[in-house]
C-alpha positions in Angstrom: -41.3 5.3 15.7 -43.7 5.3 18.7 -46.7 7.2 17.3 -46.2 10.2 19.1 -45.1 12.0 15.6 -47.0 12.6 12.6 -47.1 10.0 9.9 -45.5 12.6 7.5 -42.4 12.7 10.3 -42.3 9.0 10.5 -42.4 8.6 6.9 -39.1 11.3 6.4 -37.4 9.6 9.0 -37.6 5.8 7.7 -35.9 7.7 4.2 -33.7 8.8 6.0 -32.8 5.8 7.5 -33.0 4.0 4.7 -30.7 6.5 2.4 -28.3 6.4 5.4 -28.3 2.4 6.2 -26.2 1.6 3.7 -23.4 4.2 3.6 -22.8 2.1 7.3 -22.8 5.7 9.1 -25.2 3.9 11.2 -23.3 0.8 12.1 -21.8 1.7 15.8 -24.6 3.8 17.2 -26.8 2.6 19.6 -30.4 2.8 18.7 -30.4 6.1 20.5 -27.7 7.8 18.9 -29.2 7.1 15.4 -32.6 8.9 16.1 -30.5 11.8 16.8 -28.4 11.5 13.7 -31.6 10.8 11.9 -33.4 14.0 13.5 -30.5 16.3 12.8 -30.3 15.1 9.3 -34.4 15.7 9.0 -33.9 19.1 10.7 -30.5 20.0 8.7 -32.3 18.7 5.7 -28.9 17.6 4.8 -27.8 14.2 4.3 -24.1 15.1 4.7 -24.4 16.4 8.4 -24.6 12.6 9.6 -20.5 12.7 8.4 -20.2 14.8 11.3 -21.9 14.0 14.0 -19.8 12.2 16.9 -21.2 11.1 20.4 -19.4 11.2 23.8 -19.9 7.6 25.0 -23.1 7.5 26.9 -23.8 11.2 25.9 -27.9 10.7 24.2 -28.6 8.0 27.6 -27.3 10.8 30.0 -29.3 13.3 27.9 -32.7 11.9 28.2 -32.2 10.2 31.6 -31.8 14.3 32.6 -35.1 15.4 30.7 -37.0 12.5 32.0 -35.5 13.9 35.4 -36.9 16.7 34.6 -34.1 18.9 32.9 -31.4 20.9 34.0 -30.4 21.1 37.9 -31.5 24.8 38.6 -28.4 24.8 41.9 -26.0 23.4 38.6 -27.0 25.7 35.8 -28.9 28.4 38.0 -32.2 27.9 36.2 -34.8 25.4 36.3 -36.5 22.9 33.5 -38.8 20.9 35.3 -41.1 19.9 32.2 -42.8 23.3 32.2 -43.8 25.6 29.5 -43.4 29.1 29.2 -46.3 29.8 31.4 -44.6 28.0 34.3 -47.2 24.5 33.7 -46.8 21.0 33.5 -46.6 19.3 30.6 -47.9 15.6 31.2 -47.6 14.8 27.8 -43.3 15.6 28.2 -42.5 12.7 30.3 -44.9 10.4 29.3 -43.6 11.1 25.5 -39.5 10.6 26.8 -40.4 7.5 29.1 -41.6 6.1 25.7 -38.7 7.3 23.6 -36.5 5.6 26.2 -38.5 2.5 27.0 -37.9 1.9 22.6 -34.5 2.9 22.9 -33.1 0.9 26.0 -30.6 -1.4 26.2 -28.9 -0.3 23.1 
């Protein structure tokens, strides 16, 4: 992890990992796609839903190269992302959290 999340987070997600590692679930995903596995297991709080998880090659790059674009294509999907809240303001912390993320995760 990056130190962006909570030390309790961190701590679930290294279990996680390491309960996971060795049923070789792990073994073809990039770096990437196991953050996601390990995030949806941590979410699920089921070990079992990383059985079932399958990626579209290239499918978690494409994902976060859109958010750190800025989110969906408001002329594609007729509304807009753009790293704003609710309220309609920038969040500076949204990029600067995903450029991170991605910076860790690059390359695999």
């Amino acid at each position: 992890m990056d130190g962006f999340d909570h030390p309790i987070f961190t701590e679930s997600l290294r279990r996680i990992h390491g309960w996971l590692e060795p049923t070789g679930l792990l073994d073809s995903l990039t770096t990437l796609e196991q953050e996601v596995v390990e995030r949806l297991v941590h979410s699920s709080g089921d070990l079992s839903v990383a059985s079932g998880v399958r990626f579209s090659p290239g499918a978690c790059a494409q994902g976060l190269d859109s958010l750190l674009a800025g989110g969906r294509d408001p002329d594609r999907h007729g509304h807009g992302g753009g790293g704003r809240g609710a309220d309609g303001a920038a969040n500076p912390w949204r990029g600067r959290v995903l450029r991170a993320r991605l910076g860790a995760c690059q390359g695999s």
